[in-house]
C-alpha positions as CSV (number, residue, x, y, z in Angstrom):
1,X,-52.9,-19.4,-8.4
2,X,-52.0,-16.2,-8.3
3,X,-49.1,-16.3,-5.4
4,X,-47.8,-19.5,-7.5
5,X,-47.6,-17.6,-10.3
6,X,-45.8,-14.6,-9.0
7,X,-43.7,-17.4,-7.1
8,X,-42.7,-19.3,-10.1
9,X,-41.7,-16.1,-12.1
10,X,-39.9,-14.3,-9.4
11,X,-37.9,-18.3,-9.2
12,X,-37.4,-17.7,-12.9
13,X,-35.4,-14.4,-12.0
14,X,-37.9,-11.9,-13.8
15,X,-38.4,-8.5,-11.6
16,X,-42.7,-8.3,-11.2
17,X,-45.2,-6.1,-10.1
18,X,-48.3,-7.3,-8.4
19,X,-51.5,-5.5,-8.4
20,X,-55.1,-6.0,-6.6
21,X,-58.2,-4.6,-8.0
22,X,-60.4,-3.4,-4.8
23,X,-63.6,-2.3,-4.8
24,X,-63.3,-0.2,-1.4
25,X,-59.7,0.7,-0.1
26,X,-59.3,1.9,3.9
27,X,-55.6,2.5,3.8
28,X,-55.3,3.7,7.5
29,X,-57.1,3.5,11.0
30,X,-58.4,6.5,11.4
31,X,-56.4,8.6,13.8
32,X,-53.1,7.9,12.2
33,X,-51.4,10.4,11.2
34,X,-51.3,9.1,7.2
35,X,-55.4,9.1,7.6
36,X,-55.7,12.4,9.1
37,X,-53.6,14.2,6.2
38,X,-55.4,12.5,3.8
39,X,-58.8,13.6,5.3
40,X,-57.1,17.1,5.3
41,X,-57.3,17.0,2.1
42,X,-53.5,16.1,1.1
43,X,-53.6,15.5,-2.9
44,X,-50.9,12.8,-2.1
45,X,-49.7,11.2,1.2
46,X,-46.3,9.0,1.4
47,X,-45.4,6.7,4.1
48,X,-42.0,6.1,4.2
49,X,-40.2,3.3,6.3
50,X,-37.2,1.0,6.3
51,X,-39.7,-1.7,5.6
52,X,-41.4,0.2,2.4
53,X,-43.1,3.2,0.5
54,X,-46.1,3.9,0.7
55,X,-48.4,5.9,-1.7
56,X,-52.2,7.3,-1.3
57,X,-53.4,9.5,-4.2
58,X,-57.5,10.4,-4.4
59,X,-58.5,9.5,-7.4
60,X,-61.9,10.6,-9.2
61,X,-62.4,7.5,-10.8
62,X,-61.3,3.8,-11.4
63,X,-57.8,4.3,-13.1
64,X,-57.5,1.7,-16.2
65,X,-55.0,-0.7,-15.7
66,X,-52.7,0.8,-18.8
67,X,-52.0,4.1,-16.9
68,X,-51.0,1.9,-14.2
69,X,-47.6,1.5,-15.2
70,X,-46.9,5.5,-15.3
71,X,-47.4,5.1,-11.5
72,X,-45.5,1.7,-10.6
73,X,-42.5,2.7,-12.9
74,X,-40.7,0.7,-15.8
75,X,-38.3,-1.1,-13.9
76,X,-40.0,-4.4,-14.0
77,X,-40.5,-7.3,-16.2
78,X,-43.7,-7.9,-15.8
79,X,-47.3,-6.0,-14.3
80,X,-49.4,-9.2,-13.2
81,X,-52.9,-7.8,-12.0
82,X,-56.0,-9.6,-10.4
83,X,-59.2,-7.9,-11.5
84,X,-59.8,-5.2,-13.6
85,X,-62.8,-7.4,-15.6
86,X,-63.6,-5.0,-17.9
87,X,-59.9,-4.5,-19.6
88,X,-58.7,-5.5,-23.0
89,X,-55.5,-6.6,-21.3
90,X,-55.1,-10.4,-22.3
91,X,-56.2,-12.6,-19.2
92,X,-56.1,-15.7,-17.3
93,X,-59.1,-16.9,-15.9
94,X,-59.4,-19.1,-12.9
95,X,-62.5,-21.7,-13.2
96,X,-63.7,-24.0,-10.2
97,X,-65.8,-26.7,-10.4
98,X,-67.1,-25.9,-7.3
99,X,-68.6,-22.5,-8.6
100,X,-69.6,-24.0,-12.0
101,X,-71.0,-21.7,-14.9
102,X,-69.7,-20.9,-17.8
103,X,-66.4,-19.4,-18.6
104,X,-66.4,-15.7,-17.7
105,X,-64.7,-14.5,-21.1
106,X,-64.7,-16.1,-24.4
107,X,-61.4,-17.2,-26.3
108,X,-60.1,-14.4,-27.8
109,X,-59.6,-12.3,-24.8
110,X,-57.9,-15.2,-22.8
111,X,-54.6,-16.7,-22.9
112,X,-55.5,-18.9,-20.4
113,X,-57.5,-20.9,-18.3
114,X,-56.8,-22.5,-15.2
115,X,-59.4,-25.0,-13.8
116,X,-59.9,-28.3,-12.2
117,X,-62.1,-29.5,-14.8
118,X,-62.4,-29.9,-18.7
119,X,-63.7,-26.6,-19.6
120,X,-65.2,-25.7,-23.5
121,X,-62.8,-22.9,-24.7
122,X,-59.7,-22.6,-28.0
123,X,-57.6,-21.0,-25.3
124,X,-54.6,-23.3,-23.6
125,X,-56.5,-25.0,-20.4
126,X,-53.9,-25.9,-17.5
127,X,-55.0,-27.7,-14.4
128,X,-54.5,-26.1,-10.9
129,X,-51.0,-27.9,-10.2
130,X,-49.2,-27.3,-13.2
131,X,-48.2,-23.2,-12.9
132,X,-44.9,-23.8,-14.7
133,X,-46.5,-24.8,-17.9
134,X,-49.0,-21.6,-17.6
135,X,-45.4,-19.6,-16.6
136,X,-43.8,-20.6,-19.9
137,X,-46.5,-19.4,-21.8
138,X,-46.3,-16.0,-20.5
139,X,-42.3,-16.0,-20.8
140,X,-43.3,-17.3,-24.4
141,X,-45.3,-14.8,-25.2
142,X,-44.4,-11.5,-23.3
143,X,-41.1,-11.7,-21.8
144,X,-38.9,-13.8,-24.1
145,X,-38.6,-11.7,-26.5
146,X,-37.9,-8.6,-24.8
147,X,-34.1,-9.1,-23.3
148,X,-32.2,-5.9,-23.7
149,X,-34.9,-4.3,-25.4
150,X,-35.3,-0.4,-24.6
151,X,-38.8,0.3,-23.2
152,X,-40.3,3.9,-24.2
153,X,-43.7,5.2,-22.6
154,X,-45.0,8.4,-22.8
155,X,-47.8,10.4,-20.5
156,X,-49.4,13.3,-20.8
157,X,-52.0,14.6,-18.0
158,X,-51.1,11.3,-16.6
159,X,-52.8,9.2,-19.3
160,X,-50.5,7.1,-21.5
161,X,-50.3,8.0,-25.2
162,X,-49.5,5.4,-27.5
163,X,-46.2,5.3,-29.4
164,X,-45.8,4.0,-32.9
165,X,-42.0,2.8,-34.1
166,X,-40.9,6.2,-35.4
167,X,-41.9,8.7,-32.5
168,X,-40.4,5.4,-29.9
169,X,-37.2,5.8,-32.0
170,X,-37.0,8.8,-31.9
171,X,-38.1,10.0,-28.8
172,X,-35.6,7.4,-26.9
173,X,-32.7,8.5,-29.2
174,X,-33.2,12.0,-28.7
175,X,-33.5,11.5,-25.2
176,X,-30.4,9.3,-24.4
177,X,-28.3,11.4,-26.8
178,X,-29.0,14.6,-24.8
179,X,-28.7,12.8,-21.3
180,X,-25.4,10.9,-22.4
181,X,-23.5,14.2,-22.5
182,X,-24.2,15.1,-19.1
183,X,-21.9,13.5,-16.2
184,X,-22.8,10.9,-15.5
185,X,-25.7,10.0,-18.1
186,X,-23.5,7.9,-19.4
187,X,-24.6,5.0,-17.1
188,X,-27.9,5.6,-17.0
189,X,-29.9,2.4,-17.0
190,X,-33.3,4.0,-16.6
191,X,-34.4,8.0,-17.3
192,X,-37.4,9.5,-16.0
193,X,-38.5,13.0,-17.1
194,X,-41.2,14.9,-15.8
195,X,-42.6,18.1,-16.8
196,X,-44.9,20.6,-15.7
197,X,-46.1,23.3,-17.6
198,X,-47.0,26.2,-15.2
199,X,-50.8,26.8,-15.5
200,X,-52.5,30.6,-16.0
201,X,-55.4,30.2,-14.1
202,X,-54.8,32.4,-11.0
203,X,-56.7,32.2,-7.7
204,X,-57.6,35.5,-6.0
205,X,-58.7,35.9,-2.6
């Protein structure tokens, strides 16, 4: 289901992002030469080809699904993830008959359910065939209404910080205003700023 759904909104013309929660990761065979920089202790590795980019970064912990965007980028309609149980995110569970139970999540946390039997839930059921109903209501309720709209995020220490109204108007405003008098800012579709503030802590050997 979730192929078809990527399928049907990629068919649709929207620009997505696909991500898989795993619970272990081996990104090389070890003796390449990506593996052997990350095992030298590399704090990021890229793997650049004509096919694609590829990026490792160590992480301490399980990153949360909302700072995901800060490292996939803004310029897509759309983040579809599979996993990440434990999110607020609104979700789409997938029920088999086969597996039986009970759903996973109750109502107010879906927006969906798709399943190949009747299933006891207030949240739209849609059966396993039928992915361009389950597409409109995501173009319905996340997509439709944001053509042309300007999209604002802003990280510090890598975490996201939410933005009310004001500081998005203002921050996107100032921003564009500043960068529109430079050549060439004039036809910027997308702006990315990133800044580092230089730390005091000093090493001494």
């Amino acid at each position: 289901m979730f192929e078809k759904l990527l399928r049907d909104l990629k068919l649709r013309g929207y620009k997505v992002a696909a991500v898989k929660h795993a619970q272990d990761l081996e990104l090389d065979k070890p003796g390449k030469d990506s593996w052997r920089l990350a095992k030298a202790g590399a704090d990021s590795v890229w793997v650049s080809s004509p096919e694609g980019l590829f990026m490792h970064r160590p992480m301490k912990g399980d990153i949360k699904p909302e700072e995901l965007v800060h490292f996939i980028g803004s310029g897509f309609d759309i983040i579809i993830i599979e996993g990440f149980k434990e999110s607020q995110l609104p979700k789409i569970e997938v029920h088999r008959k086969e597996i039986g139970g009970e759903l996973l999540f109750p109502s107010h946390q879906l927006l969906a359910v798709v399943s190949d039997e009747p299933v006891k839930t207030d949240a739209p059921v849609f059966p396993w065939d039928d992915v361009g109903k389950l597409t409109d209501l995501i173009v319905a309720n996340f997509l439709s209404k944001s053509g042309g709209a300007e999209r604002t995020a802003l990280f510090i220490n890598g975490l996201p910080v939410p933005l009310n109204a004001f500081a998005t108007s203002v921050i996107s405003k100032t921003i564009i205003g500043m960068v529109s008098a430079l050549k060439g800012g004039q036809e910027a579709e997308s702006i990315t700023i990133h800044v580092d503030r230089e730390s005091s802590t000093r090493v001494q050997a």
